[in-house]
Backbone atoms as SQL, in Angstrom:
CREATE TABLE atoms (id INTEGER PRIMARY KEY, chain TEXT, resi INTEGER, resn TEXT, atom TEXT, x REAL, y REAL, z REAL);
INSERT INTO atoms VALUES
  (1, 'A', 1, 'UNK', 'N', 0.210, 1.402, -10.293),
  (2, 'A', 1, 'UNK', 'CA', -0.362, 1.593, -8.979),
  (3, 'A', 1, 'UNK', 'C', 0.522, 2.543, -8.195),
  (4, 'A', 2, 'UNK', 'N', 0.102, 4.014, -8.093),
  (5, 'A', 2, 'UNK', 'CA', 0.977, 4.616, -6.871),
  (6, 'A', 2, 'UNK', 'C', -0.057, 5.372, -6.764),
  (7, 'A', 3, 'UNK', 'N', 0.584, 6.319, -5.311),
  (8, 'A', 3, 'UNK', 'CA', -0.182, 7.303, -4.411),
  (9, 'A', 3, 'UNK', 'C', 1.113, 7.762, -3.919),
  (10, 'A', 4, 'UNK', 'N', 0.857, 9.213, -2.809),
  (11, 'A', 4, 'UNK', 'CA', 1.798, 9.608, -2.480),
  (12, 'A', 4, 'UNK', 'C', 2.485, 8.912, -1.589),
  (13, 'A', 5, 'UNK', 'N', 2.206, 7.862, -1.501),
  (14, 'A', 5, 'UNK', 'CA', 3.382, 6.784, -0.312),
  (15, 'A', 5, 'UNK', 'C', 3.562, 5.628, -1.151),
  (16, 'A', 6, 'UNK', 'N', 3.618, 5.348, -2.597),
  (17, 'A', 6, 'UNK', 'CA', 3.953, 4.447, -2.850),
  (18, 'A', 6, 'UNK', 'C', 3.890, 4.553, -4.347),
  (19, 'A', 7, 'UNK', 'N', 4.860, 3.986, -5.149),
  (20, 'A', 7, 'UNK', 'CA', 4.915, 4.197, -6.099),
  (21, 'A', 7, 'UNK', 'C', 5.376, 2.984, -7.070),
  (22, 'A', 8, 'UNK', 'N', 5.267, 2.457, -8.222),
  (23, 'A', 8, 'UNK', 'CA', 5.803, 0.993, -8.942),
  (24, 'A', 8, 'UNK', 'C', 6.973, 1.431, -9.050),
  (25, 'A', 9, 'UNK', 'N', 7.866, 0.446, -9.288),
  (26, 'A', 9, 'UNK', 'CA', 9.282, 0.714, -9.648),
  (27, 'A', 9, 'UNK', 'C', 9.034, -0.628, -10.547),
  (28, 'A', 10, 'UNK', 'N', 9.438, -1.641, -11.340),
  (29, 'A', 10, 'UNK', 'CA', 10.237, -2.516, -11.841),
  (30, 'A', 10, 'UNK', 'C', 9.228, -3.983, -11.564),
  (31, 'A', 11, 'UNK', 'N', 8.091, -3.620, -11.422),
  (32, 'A', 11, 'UNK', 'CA', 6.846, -4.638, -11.241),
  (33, 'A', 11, 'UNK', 'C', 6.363, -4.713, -9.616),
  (34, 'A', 12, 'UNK', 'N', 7.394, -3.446, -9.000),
  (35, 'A', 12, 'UNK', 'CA', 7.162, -3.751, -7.221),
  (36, 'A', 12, 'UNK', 'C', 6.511, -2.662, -6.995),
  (37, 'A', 13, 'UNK', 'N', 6.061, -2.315, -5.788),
  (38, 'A', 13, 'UNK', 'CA', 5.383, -1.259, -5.185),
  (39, 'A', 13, 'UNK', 'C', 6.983, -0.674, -4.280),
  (40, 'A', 14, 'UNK', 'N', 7.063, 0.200, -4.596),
  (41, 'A', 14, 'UNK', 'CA', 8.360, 1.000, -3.085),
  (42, 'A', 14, 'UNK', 'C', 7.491, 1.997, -2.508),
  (43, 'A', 15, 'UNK', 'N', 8.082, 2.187, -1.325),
  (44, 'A', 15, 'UNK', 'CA', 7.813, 3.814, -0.671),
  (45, 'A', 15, 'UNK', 'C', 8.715, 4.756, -1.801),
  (46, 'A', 16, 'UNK', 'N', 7.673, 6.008, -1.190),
  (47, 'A', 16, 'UNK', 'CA', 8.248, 7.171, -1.917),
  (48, 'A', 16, 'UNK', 'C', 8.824, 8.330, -0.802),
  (49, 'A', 17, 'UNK', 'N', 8.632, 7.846, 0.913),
  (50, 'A', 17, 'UNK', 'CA', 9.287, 8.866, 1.119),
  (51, 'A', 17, 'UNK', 'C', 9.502, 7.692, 2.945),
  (52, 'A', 18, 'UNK', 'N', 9.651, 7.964, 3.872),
  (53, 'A', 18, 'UNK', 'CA', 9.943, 7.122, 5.279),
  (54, 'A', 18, 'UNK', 'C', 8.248, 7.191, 5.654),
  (55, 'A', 19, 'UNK', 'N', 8.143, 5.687, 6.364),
  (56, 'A', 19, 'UNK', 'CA', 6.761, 6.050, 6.343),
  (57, 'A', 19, 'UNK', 'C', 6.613, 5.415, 7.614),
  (58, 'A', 20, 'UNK', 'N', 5.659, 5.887, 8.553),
  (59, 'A', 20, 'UNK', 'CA', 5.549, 5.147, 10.325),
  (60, 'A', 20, 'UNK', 'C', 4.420, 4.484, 10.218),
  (61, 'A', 21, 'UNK', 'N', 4.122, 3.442, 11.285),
  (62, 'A', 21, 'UNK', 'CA', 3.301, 3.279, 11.807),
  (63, 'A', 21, 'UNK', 'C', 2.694, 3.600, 12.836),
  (64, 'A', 22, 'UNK', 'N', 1.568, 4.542, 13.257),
  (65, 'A', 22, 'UNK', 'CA', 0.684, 5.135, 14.924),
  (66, 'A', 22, 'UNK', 'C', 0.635, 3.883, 15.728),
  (67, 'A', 23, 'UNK', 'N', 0.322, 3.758, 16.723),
  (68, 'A', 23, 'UNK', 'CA', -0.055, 2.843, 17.784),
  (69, 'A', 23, 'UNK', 'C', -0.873, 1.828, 17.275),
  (70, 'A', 24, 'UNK', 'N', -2.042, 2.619, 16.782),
  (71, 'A', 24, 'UNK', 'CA', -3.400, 1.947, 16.010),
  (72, 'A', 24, 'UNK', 'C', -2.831, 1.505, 14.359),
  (73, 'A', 25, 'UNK', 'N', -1.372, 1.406, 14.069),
  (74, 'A', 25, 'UNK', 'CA', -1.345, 1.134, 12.965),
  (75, 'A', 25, 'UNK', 'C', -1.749, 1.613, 11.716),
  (76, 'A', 26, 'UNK', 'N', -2.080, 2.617, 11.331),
  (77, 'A', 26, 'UNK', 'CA', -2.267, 3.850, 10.504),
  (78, 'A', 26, 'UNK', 'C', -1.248, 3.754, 10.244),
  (79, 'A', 27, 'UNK', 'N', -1.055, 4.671, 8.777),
  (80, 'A', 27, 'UNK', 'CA', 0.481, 4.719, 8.126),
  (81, 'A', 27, 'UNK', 'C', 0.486, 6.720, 8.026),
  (82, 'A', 28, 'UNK', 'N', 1.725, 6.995, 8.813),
  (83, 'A', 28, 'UNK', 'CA', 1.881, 8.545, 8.457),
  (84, 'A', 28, 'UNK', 'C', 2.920, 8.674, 8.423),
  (85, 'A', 29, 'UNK', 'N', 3.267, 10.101, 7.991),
  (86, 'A', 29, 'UNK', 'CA', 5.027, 10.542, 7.187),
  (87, 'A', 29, 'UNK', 'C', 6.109, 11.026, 8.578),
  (88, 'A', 30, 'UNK', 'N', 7.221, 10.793, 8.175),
  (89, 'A', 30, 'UNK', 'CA', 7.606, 11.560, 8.833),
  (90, 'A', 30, 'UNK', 'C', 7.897, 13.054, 9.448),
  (91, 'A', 31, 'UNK', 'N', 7.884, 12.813, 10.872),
  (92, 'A', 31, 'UNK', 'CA', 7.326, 14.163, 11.237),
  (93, 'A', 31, 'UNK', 'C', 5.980, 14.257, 12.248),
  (94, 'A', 32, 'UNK', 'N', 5.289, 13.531, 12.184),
  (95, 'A', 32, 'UNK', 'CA', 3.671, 12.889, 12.523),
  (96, 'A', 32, 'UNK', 'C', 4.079, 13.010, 13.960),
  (97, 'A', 33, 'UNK', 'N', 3.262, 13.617, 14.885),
  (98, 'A', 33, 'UNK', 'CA', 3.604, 13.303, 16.264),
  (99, 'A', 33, 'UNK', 'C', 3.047, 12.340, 16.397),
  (100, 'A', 34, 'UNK', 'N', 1.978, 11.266, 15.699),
  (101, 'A', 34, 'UNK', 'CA', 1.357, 9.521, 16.239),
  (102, 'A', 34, 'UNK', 'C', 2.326, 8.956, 15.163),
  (103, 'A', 35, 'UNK', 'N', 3.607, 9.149, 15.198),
  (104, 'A', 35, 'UNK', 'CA', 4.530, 8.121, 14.436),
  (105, 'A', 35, 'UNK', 'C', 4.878, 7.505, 15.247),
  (106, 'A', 36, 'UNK', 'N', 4.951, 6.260, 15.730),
  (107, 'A', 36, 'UNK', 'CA', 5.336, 5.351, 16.529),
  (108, 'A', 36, 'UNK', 'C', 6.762, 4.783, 16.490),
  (109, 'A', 37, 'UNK', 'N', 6.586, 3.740, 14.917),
  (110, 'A', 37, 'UNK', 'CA', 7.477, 2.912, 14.602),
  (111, 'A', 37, 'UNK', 'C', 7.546, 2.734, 13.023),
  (112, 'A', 38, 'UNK', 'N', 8.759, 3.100, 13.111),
  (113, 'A', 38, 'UNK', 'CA', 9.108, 3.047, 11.058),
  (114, 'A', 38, 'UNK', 'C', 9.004, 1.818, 10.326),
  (115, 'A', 39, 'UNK', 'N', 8.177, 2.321, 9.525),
  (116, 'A', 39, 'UNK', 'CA', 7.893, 1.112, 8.767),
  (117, 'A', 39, 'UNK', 'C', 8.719, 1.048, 6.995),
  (118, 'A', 40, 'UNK', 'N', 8.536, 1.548, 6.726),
  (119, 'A', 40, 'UNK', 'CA', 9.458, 1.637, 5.265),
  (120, 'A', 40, 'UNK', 'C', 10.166, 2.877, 5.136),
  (121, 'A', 41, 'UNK', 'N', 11.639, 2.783, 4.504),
  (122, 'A', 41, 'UNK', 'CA', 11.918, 3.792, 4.375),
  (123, 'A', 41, 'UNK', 'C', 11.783, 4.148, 2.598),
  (124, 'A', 42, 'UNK', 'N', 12.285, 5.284, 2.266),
  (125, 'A', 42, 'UNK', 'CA', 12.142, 5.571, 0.993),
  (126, 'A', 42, 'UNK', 'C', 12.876, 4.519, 0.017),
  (127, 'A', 43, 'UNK', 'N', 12.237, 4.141, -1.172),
  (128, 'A', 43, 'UNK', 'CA', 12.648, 2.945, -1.826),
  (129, 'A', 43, 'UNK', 'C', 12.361, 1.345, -1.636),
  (130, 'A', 44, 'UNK', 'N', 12.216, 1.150, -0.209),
  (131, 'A', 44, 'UNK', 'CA', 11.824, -0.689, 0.266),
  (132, 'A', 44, 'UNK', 'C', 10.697, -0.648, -0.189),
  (133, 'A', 45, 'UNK', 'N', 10.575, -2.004, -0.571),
  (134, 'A', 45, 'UNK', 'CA', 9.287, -2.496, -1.224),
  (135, 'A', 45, 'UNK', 'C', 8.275, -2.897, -0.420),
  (136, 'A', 46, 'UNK', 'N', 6.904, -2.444, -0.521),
  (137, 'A', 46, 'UNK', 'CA', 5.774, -2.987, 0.258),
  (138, 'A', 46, 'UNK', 'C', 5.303, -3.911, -0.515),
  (139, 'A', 47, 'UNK', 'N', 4.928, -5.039, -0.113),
  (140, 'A', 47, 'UNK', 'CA', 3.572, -6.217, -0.349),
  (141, 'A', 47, 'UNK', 'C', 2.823, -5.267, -1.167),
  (142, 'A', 48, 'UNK', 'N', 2.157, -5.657, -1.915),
  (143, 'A', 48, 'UNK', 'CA', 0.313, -5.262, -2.160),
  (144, 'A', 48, 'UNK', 'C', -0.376, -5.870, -1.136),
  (145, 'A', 49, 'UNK', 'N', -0.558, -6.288, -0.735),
  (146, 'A', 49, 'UNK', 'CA', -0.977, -6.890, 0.508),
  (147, 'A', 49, 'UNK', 'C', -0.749, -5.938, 1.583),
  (148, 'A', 50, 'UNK', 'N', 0.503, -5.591, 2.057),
  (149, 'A', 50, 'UNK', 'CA', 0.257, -4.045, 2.995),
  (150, 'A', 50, 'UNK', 'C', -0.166, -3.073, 2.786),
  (151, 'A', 51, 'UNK', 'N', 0.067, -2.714, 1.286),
  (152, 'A', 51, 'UNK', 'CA', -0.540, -1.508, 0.270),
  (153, 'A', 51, 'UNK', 'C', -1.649, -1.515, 0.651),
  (154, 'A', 52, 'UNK', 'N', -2.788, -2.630, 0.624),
  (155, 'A', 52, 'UNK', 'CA', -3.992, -2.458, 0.613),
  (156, 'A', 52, 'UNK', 'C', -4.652, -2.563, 2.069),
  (157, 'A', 53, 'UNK', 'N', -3.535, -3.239, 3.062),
  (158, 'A', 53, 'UNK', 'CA', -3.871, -3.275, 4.290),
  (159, 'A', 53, 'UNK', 'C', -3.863, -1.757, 4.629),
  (160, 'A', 54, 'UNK', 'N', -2.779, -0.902, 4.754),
  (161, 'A', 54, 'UNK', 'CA', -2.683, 0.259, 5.206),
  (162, 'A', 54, 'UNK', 'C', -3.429, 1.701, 4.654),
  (163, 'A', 55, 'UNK', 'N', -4.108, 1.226, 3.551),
  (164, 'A', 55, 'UNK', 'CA', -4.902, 1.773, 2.657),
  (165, 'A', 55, 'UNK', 'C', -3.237, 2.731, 1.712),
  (166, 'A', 56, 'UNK', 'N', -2.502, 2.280, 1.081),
  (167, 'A', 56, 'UNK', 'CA', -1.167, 3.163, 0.369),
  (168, 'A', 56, 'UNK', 'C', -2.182, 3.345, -0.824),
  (169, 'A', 57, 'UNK', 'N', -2.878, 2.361, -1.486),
  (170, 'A', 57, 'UNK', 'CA', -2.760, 2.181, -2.853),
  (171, 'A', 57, 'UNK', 'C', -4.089, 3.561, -2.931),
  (172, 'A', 58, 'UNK', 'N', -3.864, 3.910, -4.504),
  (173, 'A', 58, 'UNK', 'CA', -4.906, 5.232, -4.954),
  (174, 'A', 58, 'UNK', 'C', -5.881, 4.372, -4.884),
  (175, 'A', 59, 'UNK', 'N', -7.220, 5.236, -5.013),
  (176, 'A', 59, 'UNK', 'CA', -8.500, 4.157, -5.000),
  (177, 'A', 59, 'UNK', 'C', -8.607, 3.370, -6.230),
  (178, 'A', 60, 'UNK', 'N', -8.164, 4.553, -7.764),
  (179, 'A', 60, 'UNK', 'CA', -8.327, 3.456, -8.770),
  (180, 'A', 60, 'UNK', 'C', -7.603, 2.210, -8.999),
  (181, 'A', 61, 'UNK', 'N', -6.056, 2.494, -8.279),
  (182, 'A', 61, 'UNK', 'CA', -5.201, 1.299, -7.977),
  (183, 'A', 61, 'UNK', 'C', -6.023, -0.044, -7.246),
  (184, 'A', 62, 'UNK', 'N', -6.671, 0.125, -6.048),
  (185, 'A', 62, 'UNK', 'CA', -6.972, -0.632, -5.396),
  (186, 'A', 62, 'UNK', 'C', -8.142, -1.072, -6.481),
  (187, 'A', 63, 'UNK', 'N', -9.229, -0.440, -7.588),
  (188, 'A', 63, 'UNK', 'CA', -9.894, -1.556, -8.345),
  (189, 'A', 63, 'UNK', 'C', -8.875, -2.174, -9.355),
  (190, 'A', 64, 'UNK', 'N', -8.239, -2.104, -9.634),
  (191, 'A', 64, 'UNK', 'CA', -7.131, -2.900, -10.543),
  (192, 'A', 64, 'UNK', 'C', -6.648, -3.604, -9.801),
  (193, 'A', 65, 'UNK', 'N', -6.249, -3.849, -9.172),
  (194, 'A', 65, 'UNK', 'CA', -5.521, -4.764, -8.033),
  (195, 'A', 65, 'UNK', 'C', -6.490, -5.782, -7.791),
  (196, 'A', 66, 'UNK', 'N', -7.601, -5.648, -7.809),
  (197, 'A', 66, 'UNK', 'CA', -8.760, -6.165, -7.938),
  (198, 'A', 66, 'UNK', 'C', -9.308, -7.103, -9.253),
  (199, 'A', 67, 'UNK', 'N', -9.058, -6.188, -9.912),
  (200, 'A', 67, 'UNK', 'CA', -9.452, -7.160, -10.721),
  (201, 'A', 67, 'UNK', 'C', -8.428, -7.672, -11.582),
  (202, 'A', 68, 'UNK', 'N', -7.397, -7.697, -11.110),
  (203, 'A', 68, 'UNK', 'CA', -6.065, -8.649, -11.651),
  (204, 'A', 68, 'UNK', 'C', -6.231, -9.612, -11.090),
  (205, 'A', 69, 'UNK', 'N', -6.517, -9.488, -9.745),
  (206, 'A', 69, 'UNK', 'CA', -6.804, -10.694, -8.649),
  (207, 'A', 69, 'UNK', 'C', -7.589, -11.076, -9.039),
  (208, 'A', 70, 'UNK', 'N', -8.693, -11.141, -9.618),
  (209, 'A', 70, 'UNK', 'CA', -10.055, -11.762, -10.030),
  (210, 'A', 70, 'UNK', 'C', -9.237, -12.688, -11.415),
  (211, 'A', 71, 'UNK', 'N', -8.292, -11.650, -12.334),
  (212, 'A', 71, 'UNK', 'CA', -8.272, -12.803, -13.422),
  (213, 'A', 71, 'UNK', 'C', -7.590, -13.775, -13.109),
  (214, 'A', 72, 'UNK', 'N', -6.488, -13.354, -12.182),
  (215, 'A', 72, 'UNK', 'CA', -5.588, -14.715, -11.923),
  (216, 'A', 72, 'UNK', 'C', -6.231, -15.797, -10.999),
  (217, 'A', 73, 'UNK', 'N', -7.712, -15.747, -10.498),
  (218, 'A', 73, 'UNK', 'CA', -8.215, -16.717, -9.804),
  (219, 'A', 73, 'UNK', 'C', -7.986, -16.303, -8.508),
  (220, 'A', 74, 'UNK', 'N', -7.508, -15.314, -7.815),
  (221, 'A', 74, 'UNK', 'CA', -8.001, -15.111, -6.718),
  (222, 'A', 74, 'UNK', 'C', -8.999, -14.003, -6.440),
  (223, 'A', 75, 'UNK', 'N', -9.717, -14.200, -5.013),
  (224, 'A', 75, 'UNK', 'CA', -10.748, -13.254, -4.349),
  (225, 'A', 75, 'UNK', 'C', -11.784, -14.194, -5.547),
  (226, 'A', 76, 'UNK', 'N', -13.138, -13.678, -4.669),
  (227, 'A', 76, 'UNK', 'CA', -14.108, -13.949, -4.942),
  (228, 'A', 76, 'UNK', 'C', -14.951, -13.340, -6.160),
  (229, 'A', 77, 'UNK', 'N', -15.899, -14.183, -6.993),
  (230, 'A', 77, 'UNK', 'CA', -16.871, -13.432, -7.464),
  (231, 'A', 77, 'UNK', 'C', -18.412, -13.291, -7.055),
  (232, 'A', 78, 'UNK', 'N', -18.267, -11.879, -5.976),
  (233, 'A', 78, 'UNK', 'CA', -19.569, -11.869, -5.211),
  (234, 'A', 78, 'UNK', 'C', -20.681, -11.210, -6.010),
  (235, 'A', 79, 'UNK', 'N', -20.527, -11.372, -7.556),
  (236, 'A', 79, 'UNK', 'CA', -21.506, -10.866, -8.423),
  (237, 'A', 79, 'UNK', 'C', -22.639, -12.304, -8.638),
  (238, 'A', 80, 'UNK', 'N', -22.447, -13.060, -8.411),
  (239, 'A', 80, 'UNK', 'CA', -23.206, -13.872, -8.954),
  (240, 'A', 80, 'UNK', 'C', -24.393, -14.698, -7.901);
């Protein structure tokens, strides 16, 4: 699972470069004039859970993430 703000290391998700949060909570790089407040710097580990809150993860990441969660019994199966 990576994208350009996030990358696996060692079974974790890290940043790949300092990353802010805007007012509205959006995630942008440094440099961003709506950078507010720093949120990871290069290397700290994000949740998957923020990954997917802040939209970090690639899109195909986010269906794998998905359906890992599905095998281990979490999230729903809204197929049926």
């Amino acid at each position: 699972m990576s994208s350009d703000y996030v990358t696996e290391k060692g079974g974790r998700l890290v940043a790949t470069q300092r990353l802010y949060l805007t007012d509205d909570e959006k995630i942008v790089t440094e440099g961003d004039t709506a950078a507010a407040t720093l949120y990871r710097t290069e290397g700290e580990e994000i949740s998957e859970d923020d990954a997917r809150r802040y939209g970090l993860l690639a899109d195909g990441a986010k269906g794998k993430a998905k359906a890992a969660d599905k095998a281990r019994g979490r999230g729903e199966d809204k197929s049926r």
